[in-house]
C-alpha positions as CSV (number, residue, x, y, z in Angstrom):
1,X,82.0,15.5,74.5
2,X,82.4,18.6,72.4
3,X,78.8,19.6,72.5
4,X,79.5,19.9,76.7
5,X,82.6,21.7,76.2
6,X,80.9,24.2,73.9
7,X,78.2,24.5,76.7
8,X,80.3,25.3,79.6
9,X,83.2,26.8,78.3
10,X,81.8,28.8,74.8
11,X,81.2,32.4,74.6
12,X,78.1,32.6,72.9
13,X,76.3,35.1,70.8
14,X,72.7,34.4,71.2
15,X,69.1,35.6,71.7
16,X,68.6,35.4,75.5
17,X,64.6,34.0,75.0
18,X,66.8,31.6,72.4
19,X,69.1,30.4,74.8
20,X,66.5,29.8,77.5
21,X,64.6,27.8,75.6
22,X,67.4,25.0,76.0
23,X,68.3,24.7,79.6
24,X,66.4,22.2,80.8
25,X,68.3,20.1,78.0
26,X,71.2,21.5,78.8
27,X,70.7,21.1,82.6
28,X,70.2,17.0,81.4
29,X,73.1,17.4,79.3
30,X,75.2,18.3,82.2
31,X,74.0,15.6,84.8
32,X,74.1,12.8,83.0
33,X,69.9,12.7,82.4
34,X,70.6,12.5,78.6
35,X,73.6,11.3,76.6
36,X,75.9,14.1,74.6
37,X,76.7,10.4,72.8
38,X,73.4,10.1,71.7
39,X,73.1,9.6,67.6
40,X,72.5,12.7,66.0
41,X,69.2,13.6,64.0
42,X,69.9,13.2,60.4
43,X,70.3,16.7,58.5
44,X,71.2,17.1,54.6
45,X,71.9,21.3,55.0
46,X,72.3,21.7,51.5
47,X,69.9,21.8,48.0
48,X,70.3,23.4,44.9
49,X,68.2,26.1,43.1
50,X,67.5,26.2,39.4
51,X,65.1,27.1,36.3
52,X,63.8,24.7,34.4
53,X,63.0,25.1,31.0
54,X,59.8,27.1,31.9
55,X,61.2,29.3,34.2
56,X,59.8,27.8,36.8
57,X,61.9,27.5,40.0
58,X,63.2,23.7,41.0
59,X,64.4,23.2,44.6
60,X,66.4,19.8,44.8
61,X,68.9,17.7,46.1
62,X,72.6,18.8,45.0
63,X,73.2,16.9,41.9
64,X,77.3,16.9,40.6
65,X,76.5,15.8,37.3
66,X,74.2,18.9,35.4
67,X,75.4,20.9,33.6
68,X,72.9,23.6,34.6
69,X,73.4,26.6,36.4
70,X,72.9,26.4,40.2
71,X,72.8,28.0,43.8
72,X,73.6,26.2,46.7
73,X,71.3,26.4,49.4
74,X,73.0,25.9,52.9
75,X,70.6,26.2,55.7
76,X,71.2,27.6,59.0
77,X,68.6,27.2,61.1
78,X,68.7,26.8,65.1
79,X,71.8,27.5,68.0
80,X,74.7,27.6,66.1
81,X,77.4,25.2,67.8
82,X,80.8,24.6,65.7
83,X,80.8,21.0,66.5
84,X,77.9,18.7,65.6
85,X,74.8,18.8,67.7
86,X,74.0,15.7,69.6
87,X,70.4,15.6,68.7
88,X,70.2,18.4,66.7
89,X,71.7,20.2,63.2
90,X,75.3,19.2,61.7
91,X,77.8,22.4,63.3
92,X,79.8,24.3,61.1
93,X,82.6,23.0,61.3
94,X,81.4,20.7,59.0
95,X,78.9,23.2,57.0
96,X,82.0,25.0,56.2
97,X,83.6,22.1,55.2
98,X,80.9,21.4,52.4
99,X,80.5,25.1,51.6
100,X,83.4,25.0,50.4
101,X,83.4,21.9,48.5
102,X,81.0,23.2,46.6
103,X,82.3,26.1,45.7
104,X,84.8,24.0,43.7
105,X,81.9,23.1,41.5
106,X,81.5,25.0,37.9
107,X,77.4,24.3,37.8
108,X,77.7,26.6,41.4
109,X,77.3,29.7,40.6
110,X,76.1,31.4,43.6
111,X,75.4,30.3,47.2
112,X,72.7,31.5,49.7
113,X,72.7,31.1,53.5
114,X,69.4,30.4,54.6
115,X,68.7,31.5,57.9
116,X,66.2,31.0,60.7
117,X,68.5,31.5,63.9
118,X,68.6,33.3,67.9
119,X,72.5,32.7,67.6
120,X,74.5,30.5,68.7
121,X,78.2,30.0,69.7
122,X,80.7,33.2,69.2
123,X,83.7,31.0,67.4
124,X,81.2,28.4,65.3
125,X,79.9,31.8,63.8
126,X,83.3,33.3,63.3
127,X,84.1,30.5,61.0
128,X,81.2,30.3,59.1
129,X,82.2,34.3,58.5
130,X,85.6,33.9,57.7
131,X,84.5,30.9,55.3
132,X,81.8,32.6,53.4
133,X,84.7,35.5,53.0
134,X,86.8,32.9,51.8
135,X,84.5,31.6,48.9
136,X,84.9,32.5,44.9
137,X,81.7,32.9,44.0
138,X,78.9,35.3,45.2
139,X,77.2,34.6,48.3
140,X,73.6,35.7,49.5
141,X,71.9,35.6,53.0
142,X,68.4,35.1,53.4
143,X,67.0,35.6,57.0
144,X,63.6,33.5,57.3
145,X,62.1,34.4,60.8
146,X,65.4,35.4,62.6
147,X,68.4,36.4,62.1
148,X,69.9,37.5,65.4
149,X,73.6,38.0,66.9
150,X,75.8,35.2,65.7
151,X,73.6,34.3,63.3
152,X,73.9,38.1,62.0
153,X,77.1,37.7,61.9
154,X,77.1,35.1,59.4
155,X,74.6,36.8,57.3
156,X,76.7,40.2,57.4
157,X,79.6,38.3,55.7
158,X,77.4,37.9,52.5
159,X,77.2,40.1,50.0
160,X,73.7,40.5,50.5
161,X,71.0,39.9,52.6
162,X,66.8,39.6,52.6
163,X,64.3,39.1,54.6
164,X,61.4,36.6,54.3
165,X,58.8,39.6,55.8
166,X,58.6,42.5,57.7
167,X,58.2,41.0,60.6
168,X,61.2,38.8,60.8
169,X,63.4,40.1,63.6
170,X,67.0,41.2,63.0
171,X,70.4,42.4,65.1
172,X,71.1,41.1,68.8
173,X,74.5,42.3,67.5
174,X,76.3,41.9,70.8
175,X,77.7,39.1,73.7
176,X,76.9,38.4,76.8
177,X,78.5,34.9,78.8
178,X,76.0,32.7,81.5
179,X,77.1,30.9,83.9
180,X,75.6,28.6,86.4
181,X,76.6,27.9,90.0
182,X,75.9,23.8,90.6
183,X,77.3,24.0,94.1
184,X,73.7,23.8,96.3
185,X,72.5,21.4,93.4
186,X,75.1,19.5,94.2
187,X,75.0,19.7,97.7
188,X,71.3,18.9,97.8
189,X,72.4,15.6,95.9
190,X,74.5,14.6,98.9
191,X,77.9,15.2,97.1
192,X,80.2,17.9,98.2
193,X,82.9,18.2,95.5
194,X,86.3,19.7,96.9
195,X,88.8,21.2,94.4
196,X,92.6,21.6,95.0
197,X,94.7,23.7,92.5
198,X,98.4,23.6,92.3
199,X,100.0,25.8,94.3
200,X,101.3,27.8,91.2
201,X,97.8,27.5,89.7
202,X,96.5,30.6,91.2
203,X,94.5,32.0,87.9
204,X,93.1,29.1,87.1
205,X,89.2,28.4,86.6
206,X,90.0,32.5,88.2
207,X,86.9,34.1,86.1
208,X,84.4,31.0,86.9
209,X,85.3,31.1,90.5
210,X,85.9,34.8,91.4
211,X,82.1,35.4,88.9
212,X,80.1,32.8,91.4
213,X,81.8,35.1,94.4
214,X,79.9,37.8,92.3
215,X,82.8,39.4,90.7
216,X,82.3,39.3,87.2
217,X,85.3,41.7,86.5
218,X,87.3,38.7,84.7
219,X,83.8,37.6,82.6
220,X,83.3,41.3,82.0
221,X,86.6,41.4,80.3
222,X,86.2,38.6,78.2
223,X,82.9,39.3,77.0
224,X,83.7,43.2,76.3
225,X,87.1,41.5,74.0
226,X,84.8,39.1,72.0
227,X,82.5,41.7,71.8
228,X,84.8,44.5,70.1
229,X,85.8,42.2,67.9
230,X,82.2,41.3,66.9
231,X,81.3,44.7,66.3
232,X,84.3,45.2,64.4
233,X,83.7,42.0,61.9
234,X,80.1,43.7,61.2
235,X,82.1,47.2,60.8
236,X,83.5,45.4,58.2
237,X,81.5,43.6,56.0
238,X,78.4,45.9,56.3
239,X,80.7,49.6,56.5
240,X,79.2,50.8,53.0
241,X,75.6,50.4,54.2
242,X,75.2,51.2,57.3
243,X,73.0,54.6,58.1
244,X,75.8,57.2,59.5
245,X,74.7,57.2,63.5
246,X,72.3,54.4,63.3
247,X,72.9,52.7,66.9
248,X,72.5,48.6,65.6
249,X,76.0,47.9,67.8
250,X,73.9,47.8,71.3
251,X,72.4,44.3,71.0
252,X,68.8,45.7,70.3
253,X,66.6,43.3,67.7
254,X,64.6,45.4,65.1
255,X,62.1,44.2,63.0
256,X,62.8,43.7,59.2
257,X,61.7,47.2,57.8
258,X,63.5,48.8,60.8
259,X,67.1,46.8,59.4
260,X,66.3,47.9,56.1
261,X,66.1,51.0,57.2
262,X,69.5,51.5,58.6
263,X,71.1,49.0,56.5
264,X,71.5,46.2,58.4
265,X,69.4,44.3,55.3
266,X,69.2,44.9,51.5
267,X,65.8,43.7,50.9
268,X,62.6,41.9,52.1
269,X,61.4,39.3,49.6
270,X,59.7,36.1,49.7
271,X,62.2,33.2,49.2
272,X,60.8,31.8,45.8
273,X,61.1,35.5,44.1
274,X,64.7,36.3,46.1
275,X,66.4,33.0,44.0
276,X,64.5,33.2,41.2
277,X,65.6,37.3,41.1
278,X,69.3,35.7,41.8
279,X,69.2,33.2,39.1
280,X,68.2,35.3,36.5
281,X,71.0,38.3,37.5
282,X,73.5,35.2,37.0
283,X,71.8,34.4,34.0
284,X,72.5,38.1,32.5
């Protein structure tokens, strides 16, 4: 039941042409059409960059017994939920969890985020953040397609961060919250649902109910909170780099050369040449 409770209840940080994309699943979700029970795909997140002998670069599973010199590889790619998806990627809640197992590892030398996201939910990329800022060794983001609002977030709490091209698309730094009014679907079911609070009870569900009413004052609040502190977490990690009255804190998405430009990126690289150009500095 998590994956519903993120739906309904989670203030999410995503691409809006992201987020569309899934309500017809969601809408299933939601009445009972498909299962939140449902086994989830199978997903290893994690592989391991080295160099062989020739220099050559060697993408494989995670192996605990070399003694060579590696970079984990966590990928990021889709919504970001903190809970498992029910048909979908591991959340990270559990990517955390193995990021930093890994980084417990001596043959770890380095980790890169590999990411290919519209955003997701606002807490799942919170943590993610605050556990990449928790991590020893050096961490590296690499944005392959999209790397928008949460999933910026996460990339901005790396000590670096590429692009795959110029025309991967970059920022949606910003919240918004949807909700959706099921009373007339409902309704049109033949079920009219009645709801009685306690009579102390007067705030409660307040910002869901008084928002269908068309008052979105509560919503407004909450969003405009999540968001400051958002804005404030990118502040942060990206403070040094950021062009002096660049305006990246409105939720616009720029293109790769555009981020570069006001420092929302380090680089644009193609992925092979990004690790190999990492292994080699660790190498140094």
């Amino acid at each position: 039941m998590n994956i519903v409770n993120e739906i309904i209840r989670g203030v999410w940080l995503m691409q809006p042409d992201t987020a569309r994309g899934y309500y017809p699943m969601i809408h299933k979700v939601l009445t009972g059409e498909v299962s939140p029970m449902a086994e989830s795909a199978k997903e290893n997140p994690v592989s391991i960059a080295q160099m062989d002998t020739g220099d050559n670069l060697v993408i494989d599973t995670l192996d605990e017994d070399t003694d060579n010199d590696l970079i984990l590889i966590m990928d990021i790619f889709g919504p970001i939920t903190k809970y498992d998806q029910f048909c979908g990627p591991l959340g990270m809640a559990a990517k955390t969890r193995m990021l930093k197992e890994a980084d417990k590892l001596d043959q770890v030398k380095a980790h890169v985020i590999h990411i290919d996201s519209g955003g997701g939910e606002g807490t799942a990329a919170r943590l993610m953040a605050e556990a990449i800022g928790s991590l020893s060794k050096p961490t590296f983001a690499f944005i392959d397609g999209m790397g928008a609002s949460a999933a910026y977030w996460i990339a901005s709490a790396c000590d670096f961060i590429a692009a795959s091209s110029p025309m991967d698309r970059i920022g949606s730094i910003g919240t918004y919250i949807s909700i959706a009014d099921y009373t007339k679907w409902y309704l049109d079911q033949g079920l009219r649902i009645i709801d009685v609070y306690a009579s102390e009870s007067s705030d409660k569900n307040r910002d869901y109910l008084d928002a269908i009413e068309g008052n979105t004052a509560r919503l407004q609040s909450m969003a405009d909170t999540f968001n400051t502190h958002f804005l404030s977490a990118v502040m942060e990690n990206r403070h040094d780099k950021l062009s002096e009255g660049a305006k990246w804190n409105t939720g616009e998405v720029f293109f790769a050369q555009e981020a570069l430009d006001i420092g929302l990126i380090d680089a644009i690289s193609t992925f092979d040449n990004y690790i190999s150009e990492i292994l080699k500095t660790l190498k140094s």
